[in-house]
N, C-alpha and C positions, 0 to 999 in steps of 0.2 A: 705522152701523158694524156694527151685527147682523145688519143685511139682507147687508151683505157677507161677511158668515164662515159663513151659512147656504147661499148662492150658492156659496159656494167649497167648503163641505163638501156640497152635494150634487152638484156638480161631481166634485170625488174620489172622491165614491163612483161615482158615473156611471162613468167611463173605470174605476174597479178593477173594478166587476160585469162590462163590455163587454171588457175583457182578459184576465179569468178565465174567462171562458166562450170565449173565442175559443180561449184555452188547452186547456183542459177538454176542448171539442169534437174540438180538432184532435187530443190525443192518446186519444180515446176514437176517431176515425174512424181512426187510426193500428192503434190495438188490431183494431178490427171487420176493417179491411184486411189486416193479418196472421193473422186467425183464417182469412177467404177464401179469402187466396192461400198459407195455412200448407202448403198439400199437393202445393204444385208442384214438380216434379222439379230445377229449376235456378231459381235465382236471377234469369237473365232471362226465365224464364215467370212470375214473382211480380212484377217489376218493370214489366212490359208487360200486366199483367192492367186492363183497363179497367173491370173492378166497381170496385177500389180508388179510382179517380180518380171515378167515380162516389158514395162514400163520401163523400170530401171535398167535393162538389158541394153533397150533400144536409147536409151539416152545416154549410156556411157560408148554403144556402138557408134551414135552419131559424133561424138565429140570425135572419136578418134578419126572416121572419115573428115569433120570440120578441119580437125590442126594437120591432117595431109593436104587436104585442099588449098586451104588458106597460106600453107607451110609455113608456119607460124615456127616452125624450131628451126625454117633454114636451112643450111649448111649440117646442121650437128646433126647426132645420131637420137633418132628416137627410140630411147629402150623400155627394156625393164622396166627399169625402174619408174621413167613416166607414165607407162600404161598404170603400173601399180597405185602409182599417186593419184591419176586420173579416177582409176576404178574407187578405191578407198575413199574418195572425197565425195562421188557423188553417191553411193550406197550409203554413206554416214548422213550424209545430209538427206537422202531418200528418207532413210530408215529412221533418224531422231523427227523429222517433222510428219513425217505419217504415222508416228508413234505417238505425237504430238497430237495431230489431229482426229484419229483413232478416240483416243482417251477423251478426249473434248466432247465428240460426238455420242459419247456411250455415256457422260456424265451429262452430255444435255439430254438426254432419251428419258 
């Protein structure tokens, strides 16, 4: 019974560290991407600047070296499907808060 609530709590913790930082990342590569393309004359030259997308490349490429580093999953197999959930979390979060801050910036102009 204790080996079970241990497994489960280091489980929990496992997916909140790997969701926060997917978080984290994404609206810190959001920030870096709006500091870049903050000087652009139009909305669609910020939007089409390919540093940006290269931001978010390099912030879901570190995570993955971070949770090998740190071997934060252990023993288990890191698949699929984690990279997948990695990648999706932190482009969602990239893409809604530089969408975010995009918009902000073009309605304070």
């Amino acid at each position: 019974m204790s080996t079970e609530s241990i497994s489960d709590r280091r489980e929990h913790i496992r997916s909140i560290s790997v969701t926060s930082l997917s978080a984290l990342l994404g609206v810190a590569a959001a920030l870096a991407s709006m500091s870049i393309t903050g000087d652009a004359a139009t909305l669609d030259a910020a939007a089409t600047d390919l540093r940006a997308l290269m931001l978010v490349a390099g912030a879901i490429l570190a995570q993955f070296i971070l949770f090998d580093f740190t071997s934060i999953y252990g023993e288990d197999e890191f698949g699929a499907k984690h990279y997948l959930f990695i990648v999706f979390m932190t482009f969602s979060f990239w893409f809604v808060t530089w969408g975010i801050l995009l918009t902000t910036a073009e309605a304070a102009a």
